[in-house]
MARTI-225366 format. One record per atom (N, C-alpha, C, O): atom name; z, y, x; residue in three letters. Coordinates in steps of 0.1 Angstrom, whole numbers, padded with zeros to 4 digits. Each point is the difference from the previous one (the first is absolute). Layout:
// MARTI-225366
{midren->CA&c3->Z&c2->Y&c1->X&lumba->ala}
...
***
This chain:
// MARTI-225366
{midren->N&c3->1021&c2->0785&c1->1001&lumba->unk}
{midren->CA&c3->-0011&c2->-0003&c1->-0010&lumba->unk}
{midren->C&c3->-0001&c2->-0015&c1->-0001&lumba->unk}
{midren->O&c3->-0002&c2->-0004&c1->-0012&lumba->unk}
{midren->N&c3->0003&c2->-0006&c1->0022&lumba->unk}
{midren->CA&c3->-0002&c2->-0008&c1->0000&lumba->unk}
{midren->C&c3->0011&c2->-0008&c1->-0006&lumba->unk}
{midren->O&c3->-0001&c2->-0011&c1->-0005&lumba->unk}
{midren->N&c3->0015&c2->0018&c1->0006&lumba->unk}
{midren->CA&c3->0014&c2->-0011&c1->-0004&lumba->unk}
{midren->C&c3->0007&c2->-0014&c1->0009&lumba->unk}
{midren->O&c3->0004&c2->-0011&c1->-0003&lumba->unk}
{midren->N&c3->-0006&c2->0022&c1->0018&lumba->unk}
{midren->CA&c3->0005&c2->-0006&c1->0013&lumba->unk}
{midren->C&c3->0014&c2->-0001&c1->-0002&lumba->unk}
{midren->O&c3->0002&c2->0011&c1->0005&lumba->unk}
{midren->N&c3->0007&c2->-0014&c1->-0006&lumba->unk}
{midren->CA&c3->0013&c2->0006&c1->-0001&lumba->unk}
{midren->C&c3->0007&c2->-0006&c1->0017&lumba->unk}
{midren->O&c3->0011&c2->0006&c1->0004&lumba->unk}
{midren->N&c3->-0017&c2->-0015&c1->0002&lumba->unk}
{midren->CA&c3->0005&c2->0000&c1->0017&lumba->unk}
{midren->C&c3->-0005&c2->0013&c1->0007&lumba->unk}
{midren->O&c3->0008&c2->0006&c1->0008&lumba->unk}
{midren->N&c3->-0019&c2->-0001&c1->-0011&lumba->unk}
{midren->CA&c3->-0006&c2->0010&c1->0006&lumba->unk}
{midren->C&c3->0006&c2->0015&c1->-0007&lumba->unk}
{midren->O&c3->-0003&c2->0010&c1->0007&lumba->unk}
{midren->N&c3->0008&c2->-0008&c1->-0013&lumba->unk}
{midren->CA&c3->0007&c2->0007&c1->-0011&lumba->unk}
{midren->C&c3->0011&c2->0001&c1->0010&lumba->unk}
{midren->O&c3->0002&c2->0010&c1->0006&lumba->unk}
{midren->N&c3->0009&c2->-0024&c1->-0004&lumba->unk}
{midren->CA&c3->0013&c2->-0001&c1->0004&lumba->unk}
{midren->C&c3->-0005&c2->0004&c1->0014&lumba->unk}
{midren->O&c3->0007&c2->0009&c1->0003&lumba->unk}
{midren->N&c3->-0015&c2->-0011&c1->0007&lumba->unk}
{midren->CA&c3->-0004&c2->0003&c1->0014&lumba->unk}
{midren->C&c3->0000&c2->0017&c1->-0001&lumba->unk}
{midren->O&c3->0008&c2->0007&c1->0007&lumba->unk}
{midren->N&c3->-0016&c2->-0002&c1->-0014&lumba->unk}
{midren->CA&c3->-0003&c2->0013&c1->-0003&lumba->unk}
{midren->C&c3->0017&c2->0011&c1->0001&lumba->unk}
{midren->O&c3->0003&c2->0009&c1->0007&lumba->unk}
{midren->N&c3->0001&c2->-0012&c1->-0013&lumba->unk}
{midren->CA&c3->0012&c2->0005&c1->-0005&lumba->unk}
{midren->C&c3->0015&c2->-0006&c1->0013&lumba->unk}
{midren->O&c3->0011&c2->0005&c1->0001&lumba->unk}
{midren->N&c3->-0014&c2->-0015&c1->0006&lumba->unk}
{midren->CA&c3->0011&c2->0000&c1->0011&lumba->unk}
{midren->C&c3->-0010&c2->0009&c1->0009&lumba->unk}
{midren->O&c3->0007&c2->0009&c1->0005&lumba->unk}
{midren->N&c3->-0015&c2->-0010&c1->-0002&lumba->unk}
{midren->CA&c3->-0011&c2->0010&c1->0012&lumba->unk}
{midren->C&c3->0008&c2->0014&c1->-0004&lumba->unk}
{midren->O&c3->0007&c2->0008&c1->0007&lumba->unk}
{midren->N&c3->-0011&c2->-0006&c1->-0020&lumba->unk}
{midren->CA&c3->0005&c2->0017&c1->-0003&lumba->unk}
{midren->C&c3->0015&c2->0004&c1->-0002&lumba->unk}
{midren->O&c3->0003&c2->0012&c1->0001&lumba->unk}
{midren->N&c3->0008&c2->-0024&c1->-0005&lumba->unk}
{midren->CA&c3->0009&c2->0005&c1->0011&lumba->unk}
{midren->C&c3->0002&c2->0005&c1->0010&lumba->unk}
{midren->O&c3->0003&c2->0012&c1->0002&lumba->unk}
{midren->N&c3->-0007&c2->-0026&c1->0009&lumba->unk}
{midren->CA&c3->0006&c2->0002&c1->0013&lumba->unk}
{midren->C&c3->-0006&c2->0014&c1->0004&lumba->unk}
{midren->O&c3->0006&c2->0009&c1->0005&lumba->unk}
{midren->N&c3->-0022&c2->-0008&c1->-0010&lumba->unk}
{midren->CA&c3->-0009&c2->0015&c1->0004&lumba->unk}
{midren->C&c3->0004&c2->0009&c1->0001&lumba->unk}
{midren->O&c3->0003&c2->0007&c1->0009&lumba->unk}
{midren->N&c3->-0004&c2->-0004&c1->-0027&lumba->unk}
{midren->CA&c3->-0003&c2->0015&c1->-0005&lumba->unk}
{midren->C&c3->0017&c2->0005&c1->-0005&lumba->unk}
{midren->O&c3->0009&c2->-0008&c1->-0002&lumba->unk}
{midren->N&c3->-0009&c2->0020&c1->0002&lumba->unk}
{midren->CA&c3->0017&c2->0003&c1->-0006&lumba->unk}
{midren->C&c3->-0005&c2->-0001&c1->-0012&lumba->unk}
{midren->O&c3->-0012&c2->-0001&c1->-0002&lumba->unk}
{midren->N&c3->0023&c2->0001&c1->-0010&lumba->unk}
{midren->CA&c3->-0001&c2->-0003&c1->-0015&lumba->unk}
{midren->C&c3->-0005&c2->0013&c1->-0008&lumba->unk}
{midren->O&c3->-0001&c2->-0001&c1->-0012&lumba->unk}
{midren->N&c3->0000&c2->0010&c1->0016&lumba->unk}
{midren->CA&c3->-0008&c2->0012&c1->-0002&lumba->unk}
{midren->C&c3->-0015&c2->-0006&c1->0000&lumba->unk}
{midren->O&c3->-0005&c2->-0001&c1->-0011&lumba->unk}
{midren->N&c3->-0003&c2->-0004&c1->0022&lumba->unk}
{midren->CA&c3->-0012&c2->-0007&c1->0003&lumba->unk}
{midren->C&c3->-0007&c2->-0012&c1->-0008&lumba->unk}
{midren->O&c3->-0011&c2->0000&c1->-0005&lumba->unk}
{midren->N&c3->0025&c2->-0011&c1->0006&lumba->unk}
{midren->CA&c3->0000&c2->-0008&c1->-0010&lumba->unk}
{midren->C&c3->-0005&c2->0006&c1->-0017&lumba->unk}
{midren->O&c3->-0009&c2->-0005&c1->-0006&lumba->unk}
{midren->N&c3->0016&c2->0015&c1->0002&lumba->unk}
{midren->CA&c3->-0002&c2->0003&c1->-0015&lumba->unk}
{midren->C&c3->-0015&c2->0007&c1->0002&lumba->unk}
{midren->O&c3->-0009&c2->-0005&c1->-0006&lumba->unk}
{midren->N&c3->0006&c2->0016&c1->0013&lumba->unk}
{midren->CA&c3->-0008&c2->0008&c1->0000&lumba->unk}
{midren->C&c3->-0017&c2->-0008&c1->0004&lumba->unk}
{midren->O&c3->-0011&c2->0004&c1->-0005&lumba->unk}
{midren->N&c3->0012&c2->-0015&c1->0014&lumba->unk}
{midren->CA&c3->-0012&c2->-0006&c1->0008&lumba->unk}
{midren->C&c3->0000&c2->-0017&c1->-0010&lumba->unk}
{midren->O&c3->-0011&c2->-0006&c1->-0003&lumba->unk}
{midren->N&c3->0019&c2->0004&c1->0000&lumba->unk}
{midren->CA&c3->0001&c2->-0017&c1->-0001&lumba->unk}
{midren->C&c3->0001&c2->0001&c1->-0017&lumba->unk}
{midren->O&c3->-0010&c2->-0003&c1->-0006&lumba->unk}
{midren->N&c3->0019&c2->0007&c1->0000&lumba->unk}
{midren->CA&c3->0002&c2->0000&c1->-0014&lumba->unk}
{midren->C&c3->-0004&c2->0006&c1->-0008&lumba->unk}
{midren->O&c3->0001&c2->-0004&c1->-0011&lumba->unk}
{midren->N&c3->-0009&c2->0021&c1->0015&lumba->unk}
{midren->CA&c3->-0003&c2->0007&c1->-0004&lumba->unk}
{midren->C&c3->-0015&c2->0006&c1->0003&lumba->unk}
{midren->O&c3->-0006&c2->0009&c1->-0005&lumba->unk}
{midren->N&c3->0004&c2->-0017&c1->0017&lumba->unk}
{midren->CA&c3->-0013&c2->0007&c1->0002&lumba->unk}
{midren->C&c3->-0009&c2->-0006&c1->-0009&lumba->unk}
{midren->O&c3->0003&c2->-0008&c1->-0008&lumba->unk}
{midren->N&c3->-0016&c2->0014&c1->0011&lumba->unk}
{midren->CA&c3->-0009&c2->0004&c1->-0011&lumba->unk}
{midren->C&c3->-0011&c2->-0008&c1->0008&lumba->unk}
{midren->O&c3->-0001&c2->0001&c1->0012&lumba->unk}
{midren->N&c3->-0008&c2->-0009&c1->-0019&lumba->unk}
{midren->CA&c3->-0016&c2->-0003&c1->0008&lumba->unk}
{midren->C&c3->-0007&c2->0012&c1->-0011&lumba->unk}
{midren->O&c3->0005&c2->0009&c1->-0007&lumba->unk}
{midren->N&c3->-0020&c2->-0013&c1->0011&lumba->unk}
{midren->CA&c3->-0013&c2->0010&c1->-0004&lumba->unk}
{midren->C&c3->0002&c2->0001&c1->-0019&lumba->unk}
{midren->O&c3->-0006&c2->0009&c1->-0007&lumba->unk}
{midren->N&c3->0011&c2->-0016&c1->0004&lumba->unk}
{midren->CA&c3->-0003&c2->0001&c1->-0015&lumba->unk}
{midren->C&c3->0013&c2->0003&c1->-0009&lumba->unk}
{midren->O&c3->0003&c2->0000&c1->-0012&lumba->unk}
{midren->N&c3->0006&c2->0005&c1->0026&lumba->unk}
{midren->CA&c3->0015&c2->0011&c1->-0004&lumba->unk}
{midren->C&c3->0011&c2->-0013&c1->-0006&lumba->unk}
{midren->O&c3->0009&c2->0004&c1->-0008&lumba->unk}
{midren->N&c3->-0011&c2->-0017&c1->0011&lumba->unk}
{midren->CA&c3->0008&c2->-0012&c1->-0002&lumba->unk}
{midren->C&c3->0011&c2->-0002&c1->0010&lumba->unk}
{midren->O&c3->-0003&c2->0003&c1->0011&lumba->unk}
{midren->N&c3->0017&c2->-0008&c1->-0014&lumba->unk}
{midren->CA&c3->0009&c2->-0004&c1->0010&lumba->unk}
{midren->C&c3->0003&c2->-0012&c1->-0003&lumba->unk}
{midren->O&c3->-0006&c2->-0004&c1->-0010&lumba->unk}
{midren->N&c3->0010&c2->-0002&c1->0015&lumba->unk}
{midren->CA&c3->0002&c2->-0023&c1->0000&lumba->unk}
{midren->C&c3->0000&c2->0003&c1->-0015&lumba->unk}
{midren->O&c3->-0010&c2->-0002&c1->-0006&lumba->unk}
{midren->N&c3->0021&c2->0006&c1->0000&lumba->unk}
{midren->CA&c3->0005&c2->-0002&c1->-0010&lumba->unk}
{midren->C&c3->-0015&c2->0004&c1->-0008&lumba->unk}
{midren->O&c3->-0006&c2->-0011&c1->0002&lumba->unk}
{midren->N&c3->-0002&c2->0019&c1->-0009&lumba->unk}
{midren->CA&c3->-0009&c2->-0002&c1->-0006&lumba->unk}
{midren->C&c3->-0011&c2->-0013&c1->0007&lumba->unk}
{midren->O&c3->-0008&c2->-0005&c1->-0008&lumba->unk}
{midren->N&c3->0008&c2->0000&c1->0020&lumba->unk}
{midren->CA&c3->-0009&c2->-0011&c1->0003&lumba->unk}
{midren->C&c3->0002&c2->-0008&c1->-0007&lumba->unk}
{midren->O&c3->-0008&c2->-0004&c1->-0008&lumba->unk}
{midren->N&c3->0025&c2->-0002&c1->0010&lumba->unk}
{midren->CA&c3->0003&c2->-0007&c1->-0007&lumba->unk}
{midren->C&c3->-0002&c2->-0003&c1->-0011&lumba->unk}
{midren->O&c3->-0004&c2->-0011&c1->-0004&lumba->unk}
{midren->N&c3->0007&c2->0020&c1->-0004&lumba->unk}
{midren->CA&c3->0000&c2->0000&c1->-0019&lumba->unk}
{midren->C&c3->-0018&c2->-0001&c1->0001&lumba->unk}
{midren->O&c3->-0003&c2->-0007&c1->-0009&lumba->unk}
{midren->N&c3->-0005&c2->0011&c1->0014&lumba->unk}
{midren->CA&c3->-0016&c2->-0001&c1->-0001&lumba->unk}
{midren->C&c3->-0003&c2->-0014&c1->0002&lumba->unk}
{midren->O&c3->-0009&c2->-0004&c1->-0007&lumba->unk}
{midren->N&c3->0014&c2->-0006&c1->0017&lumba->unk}
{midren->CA&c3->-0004&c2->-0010&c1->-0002&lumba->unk}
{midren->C&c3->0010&c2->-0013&c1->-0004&lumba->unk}
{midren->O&c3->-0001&c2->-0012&c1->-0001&lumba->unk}
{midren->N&c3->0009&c2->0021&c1->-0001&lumba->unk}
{midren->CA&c3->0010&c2->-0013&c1->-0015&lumba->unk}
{midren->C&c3->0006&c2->-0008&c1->0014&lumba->unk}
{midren->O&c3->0001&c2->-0011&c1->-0003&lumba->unk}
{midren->N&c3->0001&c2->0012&c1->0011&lumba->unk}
{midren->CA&c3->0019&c2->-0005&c1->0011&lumba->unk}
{midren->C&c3->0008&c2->0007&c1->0000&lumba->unk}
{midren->O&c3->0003&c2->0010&c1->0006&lumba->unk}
{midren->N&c3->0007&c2->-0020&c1->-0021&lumba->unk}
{midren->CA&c3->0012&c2->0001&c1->-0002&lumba->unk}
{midren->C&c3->0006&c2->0002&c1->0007&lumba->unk}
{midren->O&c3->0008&c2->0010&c1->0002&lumba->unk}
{midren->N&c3->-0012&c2->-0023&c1->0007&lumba->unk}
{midren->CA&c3->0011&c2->-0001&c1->0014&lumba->unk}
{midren->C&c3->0004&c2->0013&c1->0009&lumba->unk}
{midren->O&c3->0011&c2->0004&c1->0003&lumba->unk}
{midren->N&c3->-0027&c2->0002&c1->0000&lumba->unk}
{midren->CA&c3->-0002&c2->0010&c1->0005&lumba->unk}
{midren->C&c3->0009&c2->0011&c1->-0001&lumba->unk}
{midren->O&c3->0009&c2->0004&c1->0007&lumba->unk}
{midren->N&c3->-0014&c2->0002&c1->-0023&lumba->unk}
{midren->CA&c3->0005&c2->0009&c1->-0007&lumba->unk}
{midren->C&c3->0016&c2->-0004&c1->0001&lumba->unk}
{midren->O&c3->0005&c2->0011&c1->-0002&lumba->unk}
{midren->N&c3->0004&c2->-0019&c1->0003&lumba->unk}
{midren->CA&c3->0012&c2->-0003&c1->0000&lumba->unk}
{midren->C&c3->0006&c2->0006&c1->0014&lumba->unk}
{midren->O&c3->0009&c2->0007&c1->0001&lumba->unk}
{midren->N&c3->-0016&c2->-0012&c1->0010&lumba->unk}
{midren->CA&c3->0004&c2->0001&c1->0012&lumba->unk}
{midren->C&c3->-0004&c2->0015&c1->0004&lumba->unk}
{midren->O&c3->0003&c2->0006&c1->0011&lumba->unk}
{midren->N&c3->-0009&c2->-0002&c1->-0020&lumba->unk}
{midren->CA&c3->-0006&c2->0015&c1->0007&lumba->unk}
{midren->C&c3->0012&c2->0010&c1->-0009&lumba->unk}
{midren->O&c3->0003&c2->0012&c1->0003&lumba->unk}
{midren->N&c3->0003&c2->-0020&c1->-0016&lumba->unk}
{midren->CA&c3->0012&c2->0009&c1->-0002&lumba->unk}
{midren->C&c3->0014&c2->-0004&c1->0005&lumba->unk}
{midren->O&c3->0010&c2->0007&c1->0000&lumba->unk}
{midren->N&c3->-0011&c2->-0017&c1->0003&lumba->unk}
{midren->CA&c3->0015&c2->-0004&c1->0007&lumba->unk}
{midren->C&c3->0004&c2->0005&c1->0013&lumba->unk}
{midren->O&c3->0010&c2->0006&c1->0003&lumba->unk}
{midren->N&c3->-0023&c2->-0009&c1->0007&lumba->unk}
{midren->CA&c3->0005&c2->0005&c1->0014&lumba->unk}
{midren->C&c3->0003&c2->0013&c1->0001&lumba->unk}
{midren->O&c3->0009&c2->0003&c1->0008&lumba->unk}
{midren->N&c3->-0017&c2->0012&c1->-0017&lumba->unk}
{midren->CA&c3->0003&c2->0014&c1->0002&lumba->unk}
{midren->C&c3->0009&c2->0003&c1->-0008&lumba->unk}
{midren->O&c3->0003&c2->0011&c1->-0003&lumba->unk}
{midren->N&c3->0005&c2->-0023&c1->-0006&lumba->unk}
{midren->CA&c3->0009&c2->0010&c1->-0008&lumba->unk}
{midren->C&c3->0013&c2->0010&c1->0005&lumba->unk}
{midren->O&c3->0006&c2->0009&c1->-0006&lumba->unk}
{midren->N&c3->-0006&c2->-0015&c1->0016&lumba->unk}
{midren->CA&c3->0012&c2->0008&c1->0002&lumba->unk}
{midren->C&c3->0002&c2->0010&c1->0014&lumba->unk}
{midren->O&c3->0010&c2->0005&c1->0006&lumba->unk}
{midren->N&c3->-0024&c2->-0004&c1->-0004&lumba->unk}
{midren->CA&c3->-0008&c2->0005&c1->0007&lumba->unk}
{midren->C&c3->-0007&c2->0019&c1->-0003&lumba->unk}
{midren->O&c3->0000&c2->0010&c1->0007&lumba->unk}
{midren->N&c3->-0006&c2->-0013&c1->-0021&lumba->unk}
{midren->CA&c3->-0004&c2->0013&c1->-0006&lumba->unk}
{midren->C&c3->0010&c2->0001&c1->-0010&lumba->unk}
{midren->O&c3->0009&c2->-0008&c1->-0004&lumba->unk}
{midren->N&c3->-0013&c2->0022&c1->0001&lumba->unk}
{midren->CA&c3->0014&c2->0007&c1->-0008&lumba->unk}
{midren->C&c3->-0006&c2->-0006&c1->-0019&lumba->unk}
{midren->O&c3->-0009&c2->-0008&c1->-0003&lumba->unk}
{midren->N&c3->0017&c2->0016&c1->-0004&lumba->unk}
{midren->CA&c3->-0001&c2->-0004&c1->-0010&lumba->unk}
{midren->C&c3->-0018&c2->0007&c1->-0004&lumba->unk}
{midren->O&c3->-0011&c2->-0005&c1->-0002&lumba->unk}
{midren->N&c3->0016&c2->0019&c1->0002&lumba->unk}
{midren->CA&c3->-0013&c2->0008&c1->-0002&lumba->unk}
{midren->C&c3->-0014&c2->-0005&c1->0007&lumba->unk}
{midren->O&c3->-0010&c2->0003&c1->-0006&lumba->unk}
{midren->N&c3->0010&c2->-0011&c1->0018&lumba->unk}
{midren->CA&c3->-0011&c2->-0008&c1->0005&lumba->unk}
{midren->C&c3->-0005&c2->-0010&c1->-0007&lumba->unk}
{midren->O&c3->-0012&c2->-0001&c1->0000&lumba->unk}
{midren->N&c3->0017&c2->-0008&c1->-0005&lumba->unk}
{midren->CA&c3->0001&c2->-0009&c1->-0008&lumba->unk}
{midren->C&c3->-0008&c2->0001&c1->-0012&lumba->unk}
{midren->O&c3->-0010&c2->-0006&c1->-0003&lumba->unk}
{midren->N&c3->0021&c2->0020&c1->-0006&lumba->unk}
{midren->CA&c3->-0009&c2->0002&c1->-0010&lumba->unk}
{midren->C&c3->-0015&c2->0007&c1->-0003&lumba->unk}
{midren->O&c3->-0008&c2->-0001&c1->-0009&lumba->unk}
{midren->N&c3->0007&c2->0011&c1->0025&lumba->unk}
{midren->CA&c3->-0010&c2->0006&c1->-0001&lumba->unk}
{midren->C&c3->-0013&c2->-0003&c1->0006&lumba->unk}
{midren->O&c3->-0011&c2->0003&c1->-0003&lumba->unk}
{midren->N&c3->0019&c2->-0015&c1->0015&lumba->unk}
{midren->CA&c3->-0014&c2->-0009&c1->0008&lumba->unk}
{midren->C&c3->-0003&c2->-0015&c1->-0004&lumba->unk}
{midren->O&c3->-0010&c2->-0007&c1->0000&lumba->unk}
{midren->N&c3->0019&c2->0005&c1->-0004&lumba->unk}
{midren->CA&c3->-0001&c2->-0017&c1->-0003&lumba->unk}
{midren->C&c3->-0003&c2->-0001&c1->-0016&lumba->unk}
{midren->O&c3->-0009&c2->-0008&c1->-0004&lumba->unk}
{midren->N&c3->0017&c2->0014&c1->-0006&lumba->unk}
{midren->CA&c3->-0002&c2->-0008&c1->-0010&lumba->unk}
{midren->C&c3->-0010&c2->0016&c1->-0007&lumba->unk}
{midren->O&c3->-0005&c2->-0005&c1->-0010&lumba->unk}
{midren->N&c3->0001&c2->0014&c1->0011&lumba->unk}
{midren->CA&c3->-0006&c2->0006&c1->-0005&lumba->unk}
{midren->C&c3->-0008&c2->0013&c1->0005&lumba->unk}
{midren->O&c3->-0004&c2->0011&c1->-0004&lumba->unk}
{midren->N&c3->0005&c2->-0019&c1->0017&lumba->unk}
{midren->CA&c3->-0014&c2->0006&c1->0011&lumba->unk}
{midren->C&c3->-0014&c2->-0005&c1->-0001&lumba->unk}
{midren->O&c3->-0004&c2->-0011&c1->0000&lumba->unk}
{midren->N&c3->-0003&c2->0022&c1->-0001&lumba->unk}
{midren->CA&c3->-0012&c2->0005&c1->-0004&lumba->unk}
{midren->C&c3->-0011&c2->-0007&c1->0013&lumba->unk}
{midren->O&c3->0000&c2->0005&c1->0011&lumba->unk}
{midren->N&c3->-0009&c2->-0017&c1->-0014&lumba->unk}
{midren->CA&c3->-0015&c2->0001&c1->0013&lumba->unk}
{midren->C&c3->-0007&c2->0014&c1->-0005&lumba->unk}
{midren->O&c3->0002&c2->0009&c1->-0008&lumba->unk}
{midren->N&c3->-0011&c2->-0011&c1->0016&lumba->unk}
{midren->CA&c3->-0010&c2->0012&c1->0000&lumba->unk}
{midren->C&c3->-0009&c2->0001&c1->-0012&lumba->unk}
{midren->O&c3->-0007&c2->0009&c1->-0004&lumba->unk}
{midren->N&c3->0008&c2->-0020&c1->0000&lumba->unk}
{midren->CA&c3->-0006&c2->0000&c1->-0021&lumba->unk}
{midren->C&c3->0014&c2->0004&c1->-0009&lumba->unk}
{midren->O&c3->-0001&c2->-0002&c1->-0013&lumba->unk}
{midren->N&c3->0008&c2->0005&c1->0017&lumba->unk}
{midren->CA&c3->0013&c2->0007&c1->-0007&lumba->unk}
{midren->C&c3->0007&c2->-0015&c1->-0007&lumba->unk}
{midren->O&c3->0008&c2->0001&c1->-0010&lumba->unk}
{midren->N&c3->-0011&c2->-0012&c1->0015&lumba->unk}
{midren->CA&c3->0009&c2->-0013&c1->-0008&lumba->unk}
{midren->C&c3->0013&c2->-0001&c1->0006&lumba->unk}
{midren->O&c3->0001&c2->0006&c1->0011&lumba->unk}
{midren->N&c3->0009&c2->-0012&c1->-0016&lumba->unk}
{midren->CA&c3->0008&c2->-0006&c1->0003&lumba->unk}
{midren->C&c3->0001&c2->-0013&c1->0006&lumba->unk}
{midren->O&c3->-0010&c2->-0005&c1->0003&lumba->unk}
{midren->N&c3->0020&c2->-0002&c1->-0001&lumba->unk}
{midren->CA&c3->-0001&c2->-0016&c1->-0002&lumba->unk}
{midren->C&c3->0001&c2->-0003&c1->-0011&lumba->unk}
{midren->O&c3->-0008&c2->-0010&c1->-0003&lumba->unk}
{midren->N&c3->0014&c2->0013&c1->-0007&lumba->unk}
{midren->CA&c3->0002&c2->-0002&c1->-0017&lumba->unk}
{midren->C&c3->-0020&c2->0000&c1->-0002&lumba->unk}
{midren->O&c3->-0008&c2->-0009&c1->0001&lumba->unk}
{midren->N&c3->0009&c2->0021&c1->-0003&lumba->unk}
{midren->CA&c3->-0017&c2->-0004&c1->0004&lumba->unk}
{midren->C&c3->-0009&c2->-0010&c1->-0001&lumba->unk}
{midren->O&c3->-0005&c2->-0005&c1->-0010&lumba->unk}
{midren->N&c3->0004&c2->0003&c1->0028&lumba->unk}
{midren->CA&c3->-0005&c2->-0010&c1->0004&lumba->unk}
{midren->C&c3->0007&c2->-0016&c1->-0004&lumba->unk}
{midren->O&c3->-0007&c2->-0010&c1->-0002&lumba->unk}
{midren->N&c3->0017&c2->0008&c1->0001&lumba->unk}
{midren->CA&c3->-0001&c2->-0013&c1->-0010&lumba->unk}
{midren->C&c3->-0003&c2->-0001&c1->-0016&lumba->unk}
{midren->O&c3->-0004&c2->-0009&c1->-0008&lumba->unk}
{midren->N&c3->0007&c2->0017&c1->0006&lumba->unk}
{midren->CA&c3->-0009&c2->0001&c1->-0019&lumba->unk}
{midren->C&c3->-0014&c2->0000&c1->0007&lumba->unk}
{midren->O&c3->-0005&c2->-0011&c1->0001&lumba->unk}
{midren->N&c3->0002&c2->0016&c1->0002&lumba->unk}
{midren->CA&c3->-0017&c2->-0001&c1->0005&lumba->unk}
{midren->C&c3->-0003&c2->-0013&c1->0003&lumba->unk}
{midren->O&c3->-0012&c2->-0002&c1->-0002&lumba->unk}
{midren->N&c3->0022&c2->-0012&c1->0008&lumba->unk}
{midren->CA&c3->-0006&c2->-0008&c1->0010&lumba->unk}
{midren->C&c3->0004&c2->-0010&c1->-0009&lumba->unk}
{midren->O&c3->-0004&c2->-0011&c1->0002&lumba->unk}
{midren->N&c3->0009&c2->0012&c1->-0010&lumba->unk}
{midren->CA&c3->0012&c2->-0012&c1->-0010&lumba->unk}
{midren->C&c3->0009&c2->-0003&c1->0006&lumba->unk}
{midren->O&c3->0007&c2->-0007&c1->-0008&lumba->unk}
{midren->N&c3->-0001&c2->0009&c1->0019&lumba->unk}
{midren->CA&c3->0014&c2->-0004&c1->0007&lumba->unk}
{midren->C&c3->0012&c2->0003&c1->-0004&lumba->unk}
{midren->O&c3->0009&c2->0008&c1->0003&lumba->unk}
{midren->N&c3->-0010&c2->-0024&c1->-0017&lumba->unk}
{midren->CA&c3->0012&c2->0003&c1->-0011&lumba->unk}
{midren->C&c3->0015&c2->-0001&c1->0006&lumba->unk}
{midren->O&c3->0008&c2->0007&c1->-0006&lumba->unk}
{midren->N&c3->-0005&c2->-0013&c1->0018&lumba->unk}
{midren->CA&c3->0008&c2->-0004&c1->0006&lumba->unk}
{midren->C&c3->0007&c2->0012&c1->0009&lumba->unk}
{midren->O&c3->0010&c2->0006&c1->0003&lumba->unk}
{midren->N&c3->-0023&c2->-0006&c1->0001&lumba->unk}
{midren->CA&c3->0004&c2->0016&c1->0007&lumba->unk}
{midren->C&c3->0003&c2->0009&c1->-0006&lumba->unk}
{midren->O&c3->0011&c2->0004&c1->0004&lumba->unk}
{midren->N&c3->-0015&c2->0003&c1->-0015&lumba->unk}
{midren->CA&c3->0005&c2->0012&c1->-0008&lumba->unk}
{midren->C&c3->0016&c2->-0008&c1->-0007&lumba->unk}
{midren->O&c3->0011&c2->0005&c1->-0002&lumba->unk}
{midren->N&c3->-0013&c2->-0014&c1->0000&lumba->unk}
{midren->CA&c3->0019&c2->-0003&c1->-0004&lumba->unk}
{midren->C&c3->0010&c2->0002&c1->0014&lumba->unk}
{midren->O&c3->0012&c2->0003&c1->0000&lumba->unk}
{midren->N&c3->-0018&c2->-0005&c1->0011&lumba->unk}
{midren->CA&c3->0004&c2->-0001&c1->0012&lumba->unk}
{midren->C&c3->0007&c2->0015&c1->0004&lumba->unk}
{midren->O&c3->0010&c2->0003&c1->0006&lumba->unk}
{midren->N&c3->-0023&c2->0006&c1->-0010&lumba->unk}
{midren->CA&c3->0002&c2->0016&c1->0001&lumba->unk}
{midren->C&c3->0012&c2->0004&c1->-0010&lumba->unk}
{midren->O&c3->0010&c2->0007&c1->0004&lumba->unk}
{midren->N&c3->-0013&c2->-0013&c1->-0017&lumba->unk}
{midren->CA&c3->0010&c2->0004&c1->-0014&lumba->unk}
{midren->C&c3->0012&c2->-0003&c1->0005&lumba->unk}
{midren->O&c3->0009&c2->0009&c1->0001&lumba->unk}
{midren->N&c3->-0004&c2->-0026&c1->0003&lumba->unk}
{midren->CA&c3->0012&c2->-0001&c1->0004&lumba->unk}
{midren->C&c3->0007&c2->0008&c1->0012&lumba->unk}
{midren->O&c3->0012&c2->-0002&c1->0003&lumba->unk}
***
């Protein structure tokens, strides 16, 4: 939320060495807080690019294709938004070309 990206890169060697890559996708990339959000919608909510960049680069090759399309780019919070969504919502002109490209 904040647009840590050291704490970001900390985060992600911890769940290496940790978790198997099953855990990684399921706990780290895909889990959900209270309001049915994963990084990837935080991101796009408070407009880090950076964020939003690093939160699609590190699992790419990680989650399958169908994960991608069904949790990242047009997975549902618990108000049924997207991230498309939530940046039309926030103005995060940068970000929705970010999503588009």
């Amino acid at each position: 939320m904040w647009g840590n990206l050291e704490t970001l890169r900390k985060v992600w060697e911890f769940a290496n060495w940790k978790l198997t890559r099953e855990e990684n996708n399921n706990k780290l990339f895909l889990g959900i807080d209270n309001w049915g959000r994963i990084a990837w919608h935080v991101a796009a909510t408070w407009g880090k690019l950076e964020i939003l960049q690093k939160v699609w680069d590190l699992p790419k090759e990680e989650l399958t294709t169908e994960e991608v399309y069904n949790k990242l780019l047009l997975g549902p919070d618990n108000d049924e938004r997207t991230v498309w969504h939530l940046v039309a919502k926030w103005g995060h002109l940068e970000e929705l070309q970010k999503l588009w490209d």
